[in-house]
TIVO-2410 file (N, C-alpha, C; in nm, 3 decimals):
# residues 85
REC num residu      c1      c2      c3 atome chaine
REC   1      X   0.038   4.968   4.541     N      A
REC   1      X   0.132   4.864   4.576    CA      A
REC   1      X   0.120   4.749   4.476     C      A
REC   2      X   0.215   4.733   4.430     N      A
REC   2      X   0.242   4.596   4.320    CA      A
REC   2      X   0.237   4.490   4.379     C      A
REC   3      X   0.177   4.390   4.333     N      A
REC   3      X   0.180   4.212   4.336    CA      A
REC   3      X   0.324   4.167   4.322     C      A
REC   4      X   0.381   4.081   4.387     N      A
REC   4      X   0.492   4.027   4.365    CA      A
REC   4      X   0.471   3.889   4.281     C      A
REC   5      X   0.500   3.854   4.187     N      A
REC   5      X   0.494   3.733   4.131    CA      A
REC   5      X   0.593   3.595   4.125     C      A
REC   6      X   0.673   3.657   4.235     N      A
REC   6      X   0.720   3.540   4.280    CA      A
REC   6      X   0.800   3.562   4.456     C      A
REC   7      X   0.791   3.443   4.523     N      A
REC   7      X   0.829   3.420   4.632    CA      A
REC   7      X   0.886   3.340   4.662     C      A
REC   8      X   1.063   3.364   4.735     N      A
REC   8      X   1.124   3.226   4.763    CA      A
REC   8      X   1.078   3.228   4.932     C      A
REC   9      X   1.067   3.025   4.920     N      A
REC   9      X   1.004   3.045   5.124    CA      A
REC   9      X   1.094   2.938   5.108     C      A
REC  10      X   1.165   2.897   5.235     N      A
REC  10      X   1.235   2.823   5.250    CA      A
REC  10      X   1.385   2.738   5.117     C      A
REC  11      X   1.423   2.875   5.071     N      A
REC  11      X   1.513   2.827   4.954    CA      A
REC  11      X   1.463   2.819   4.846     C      A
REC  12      X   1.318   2.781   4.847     N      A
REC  12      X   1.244   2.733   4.719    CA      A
REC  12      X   1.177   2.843   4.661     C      A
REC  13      X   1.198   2.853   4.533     N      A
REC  13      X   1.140   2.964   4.461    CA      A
REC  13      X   0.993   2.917   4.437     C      A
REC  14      X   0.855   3.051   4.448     N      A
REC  14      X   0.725   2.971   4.409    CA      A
REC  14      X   0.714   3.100   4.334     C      A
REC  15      X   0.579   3.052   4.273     N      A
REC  15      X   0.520   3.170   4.154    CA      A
REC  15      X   0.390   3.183   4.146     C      A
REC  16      X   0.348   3.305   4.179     N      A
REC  16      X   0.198   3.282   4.165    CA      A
REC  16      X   0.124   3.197   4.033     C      A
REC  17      X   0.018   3.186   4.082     N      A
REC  17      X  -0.087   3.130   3.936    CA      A
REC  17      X  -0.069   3.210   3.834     C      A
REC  18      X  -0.095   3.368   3.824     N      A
REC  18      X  -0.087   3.400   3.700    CA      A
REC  18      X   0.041   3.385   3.662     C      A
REC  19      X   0.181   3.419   3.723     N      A
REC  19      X   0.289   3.410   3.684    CA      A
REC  19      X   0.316   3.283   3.618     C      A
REC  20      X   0.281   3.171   3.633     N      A
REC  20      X   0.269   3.051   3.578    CA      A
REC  20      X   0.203   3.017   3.471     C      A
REC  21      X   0.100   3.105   3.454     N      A
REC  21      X  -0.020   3.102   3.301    CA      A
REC  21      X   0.136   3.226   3.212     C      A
REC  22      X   0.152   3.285   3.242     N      A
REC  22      X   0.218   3.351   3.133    CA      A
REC  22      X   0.359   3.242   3.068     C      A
REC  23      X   0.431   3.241   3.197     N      A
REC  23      X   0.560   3.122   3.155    CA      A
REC  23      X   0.512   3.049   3.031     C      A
REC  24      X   0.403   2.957   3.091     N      A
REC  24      X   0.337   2.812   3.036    CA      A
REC  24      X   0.244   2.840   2.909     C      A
REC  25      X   0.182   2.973   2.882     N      A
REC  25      X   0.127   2.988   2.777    CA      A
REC  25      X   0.027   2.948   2.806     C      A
REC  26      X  -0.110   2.911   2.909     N      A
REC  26      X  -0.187   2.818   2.953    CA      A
REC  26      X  -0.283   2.917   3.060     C      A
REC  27      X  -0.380   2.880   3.071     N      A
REC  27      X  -0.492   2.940   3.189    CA      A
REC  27      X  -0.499   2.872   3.311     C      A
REC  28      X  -0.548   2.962   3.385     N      A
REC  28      X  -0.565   2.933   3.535    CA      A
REC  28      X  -0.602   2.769   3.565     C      A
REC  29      X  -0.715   2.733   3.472     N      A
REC  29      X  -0.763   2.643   3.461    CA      A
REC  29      X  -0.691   2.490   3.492     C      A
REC  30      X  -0.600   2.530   3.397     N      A
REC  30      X  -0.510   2.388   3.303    CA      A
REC  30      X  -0.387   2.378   3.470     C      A
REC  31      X  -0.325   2.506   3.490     N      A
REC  31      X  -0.260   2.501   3.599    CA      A
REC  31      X  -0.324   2.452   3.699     C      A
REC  32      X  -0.443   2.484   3.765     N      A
REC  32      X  -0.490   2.400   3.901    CA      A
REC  32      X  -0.523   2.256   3.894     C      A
REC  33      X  -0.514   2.212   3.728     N      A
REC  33      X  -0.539   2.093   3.685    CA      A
REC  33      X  -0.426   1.999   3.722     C      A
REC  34      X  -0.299   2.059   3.680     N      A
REC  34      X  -0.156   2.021   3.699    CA      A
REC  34      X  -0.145   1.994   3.845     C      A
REC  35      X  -0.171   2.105   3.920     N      A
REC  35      X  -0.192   2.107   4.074    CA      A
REC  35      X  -0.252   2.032   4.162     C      A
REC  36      X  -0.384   1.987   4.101     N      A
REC  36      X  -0.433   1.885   4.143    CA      A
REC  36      X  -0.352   1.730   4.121     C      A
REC  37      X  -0.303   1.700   3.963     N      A
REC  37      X  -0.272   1.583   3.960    CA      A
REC  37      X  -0.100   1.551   3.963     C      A
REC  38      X  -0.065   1.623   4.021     N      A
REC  38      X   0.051   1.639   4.087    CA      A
REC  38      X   0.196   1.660   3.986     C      A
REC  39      X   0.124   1.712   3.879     N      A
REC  39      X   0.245   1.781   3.763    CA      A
REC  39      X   0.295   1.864   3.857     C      A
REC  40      X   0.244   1.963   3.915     N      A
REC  40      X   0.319   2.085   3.987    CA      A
REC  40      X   0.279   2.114   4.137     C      A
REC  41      X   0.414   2.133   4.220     N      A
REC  41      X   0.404   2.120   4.323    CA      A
REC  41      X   0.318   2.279   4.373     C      A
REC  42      X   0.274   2.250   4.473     N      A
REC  42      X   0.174   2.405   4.533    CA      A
REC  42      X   0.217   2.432   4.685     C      A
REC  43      X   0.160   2.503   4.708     N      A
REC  43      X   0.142   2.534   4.901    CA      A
REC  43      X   0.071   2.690   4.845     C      A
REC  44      X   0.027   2.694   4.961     N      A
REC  44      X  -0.056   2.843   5.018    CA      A
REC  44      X   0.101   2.923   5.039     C      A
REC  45      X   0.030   3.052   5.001     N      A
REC  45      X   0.197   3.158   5.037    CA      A
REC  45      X   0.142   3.186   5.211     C      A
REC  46      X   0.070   3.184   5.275     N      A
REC  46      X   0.073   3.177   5.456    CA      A
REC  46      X  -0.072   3.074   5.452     C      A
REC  47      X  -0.031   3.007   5.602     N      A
REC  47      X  -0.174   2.917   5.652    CA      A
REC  47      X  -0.285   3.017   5.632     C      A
REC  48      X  -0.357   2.916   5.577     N      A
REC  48      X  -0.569   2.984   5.554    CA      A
REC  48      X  -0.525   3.091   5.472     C      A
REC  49      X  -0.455   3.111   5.352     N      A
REC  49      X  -0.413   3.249   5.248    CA      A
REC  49      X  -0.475   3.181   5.146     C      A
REC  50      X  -0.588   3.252   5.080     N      A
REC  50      X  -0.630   3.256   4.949    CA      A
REC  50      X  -0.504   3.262   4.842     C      A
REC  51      X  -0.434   3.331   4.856     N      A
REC  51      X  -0.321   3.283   4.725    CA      A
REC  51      X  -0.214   3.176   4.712     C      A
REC  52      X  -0.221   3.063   4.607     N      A
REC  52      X  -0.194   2.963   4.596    CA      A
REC  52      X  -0.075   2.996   4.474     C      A
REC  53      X   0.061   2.923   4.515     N      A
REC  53      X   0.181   2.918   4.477    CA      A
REC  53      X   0.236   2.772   4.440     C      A
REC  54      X   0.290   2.762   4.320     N      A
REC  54      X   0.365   2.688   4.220    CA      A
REC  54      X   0.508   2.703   4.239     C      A
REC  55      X   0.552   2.564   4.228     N      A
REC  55      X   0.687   2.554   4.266    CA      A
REC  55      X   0.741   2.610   4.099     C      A
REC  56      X   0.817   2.709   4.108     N      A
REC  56      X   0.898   2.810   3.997    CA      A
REC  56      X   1.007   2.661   3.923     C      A
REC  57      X   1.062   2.579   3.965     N      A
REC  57      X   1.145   2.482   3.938    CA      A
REC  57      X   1.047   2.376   3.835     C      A
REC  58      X   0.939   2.338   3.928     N      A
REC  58      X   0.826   2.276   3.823    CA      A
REC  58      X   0.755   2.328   3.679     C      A
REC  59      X   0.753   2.478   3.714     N      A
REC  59      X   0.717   2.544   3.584    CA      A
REC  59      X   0.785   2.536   3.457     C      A
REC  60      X   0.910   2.547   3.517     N      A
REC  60      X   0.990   2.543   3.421    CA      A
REC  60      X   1.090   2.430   3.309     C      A
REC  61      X   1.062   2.361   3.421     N      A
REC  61      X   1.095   2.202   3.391    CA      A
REC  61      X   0.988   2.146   3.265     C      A
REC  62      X   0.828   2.216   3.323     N      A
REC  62      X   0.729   2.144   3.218    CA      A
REC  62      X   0.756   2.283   3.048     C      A
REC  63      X   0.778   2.415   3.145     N      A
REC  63      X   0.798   2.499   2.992    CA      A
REC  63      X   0.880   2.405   2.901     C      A
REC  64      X   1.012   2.367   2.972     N      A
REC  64      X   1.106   2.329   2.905    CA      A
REC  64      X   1.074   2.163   2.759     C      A
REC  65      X   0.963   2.087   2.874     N      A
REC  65      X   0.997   1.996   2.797    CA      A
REC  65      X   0.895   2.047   2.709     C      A
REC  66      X   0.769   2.140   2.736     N      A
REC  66      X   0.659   2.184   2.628    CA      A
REC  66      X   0.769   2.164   2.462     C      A
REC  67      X   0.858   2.277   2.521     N      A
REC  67      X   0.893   2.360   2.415    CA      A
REC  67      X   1.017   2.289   2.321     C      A
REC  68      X   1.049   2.162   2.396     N      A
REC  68      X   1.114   2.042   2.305    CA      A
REC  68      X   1.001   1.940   2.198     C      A
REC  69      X   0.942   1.956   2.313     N      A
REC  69      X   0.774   1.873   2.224    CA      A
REC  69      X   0.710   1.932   2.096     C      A
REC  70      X   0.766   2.051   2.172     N      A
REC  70      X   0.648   2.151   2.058    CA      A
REC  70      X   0.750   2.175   1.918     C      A
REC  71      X   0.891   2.200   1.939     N      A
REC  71      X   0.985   2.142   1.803    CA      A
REC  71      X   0.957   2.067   1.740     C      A
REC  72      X   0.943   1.963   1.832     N      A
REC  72      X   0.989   1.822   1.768    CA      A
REC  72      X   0.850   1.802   1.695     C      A
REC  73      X   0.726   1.855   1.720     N      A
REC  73      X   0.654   1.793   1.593    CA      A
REC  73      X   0.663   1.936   1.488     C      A
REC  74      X   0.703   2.014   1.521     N      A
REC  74      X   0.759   2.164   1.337    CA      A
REC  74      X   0.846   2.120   1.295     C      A
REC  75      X   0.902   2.003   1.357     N      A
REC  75      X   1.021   1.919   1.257    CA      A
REC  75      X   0.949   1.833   1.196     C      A
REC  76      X   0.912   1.750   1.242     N      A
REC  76      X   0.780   1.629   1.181    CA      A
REC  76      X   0.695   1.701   1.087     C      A
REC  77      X   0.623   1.793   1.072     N      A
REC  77      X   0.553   1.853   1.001    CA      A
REC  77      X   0.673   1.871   0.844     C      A
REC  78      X   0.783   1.935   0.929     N      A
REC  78      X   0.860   2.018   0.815    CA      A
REC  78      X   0.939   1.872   0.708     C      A
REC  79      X   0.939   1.753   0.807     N      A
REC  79      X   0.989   1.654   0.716    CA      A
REC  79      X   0.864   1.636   0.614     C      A
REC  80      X   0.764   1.601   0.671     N      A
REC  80      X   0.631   1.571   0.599    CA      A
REC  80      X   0.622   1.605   0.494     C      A
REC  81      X   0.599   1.732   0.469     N      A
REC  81      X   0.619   1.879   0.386    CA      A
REC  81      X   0.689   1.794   0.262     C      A
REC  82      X   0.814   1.806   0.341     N      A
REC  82      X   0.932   1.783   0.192    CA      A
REC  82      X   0.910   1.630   0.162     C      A
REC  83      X   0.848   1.523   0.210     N      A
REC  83      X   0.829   1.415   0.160    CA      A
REC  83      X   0.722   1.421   0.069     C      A
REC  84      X   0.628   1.517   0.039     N      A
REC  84      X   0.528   1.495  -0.022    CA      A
REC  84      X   0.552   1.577  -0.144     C      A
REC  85      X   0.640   1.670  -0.163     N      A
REC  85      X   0.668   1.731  -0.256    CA      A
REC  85      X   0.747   1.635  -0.399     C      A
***
C-alpha cells in the first residue's frame, strides 16, 4: 500500500513532510523549522497521529518566492560578470 502525499481536510490541501522537502528542495529539518516559526501552517492528519501535515498553499507560496529570489541574484551575478569584463 502506497503513502499518499497529499491530503485535502476541510477544503484545504496539506502535504506531508517529505512531500514538502522535495517541492522546497530542503530537509525535514529546515521544514519543522518553518513549522515551528510560523512560515508554514501544520496540523496532525488525525488527533494523537504521528504524521504531521503542511499547508500545500504555504509550500508553494514560499517555492514561489524561493525561486524569484533565487533569479534575481543569477541576474545580479550575470550583471556583475559583464561589468567587470
Amino acid at each position: 500500500m502506497s503513502v499518499k502525499s497529499h491530503y485535502t481536510i476541510d477544503g484545504q490541501r496539506w502535504l506531508r513532510i517529505g512531500a514538502a522537502t522535495t517541492l522546497l528542495g530542503t530537509n525535514g529539518a529546515t521544514i519543522k523549522k518553518w513549522m515551528g516559526d510560523g512560515t508554514l501552517e501544520w496540523r496532525q492528519l488525525r488527533d494523537n497521529s504521528p504524521t504531521l501535515l503542511v499547508s500545500e498553499r504555504d509550500v508553494l507560496h514560499l517555492r514561489a518566492n524561493r525561486d524569484v529570489a533565487r533569479k534575481g541574484n543569477c541576474e545580479t551575478r550575470r550583471r556583475s560578470h559583464a561589468v567587470r569584463r
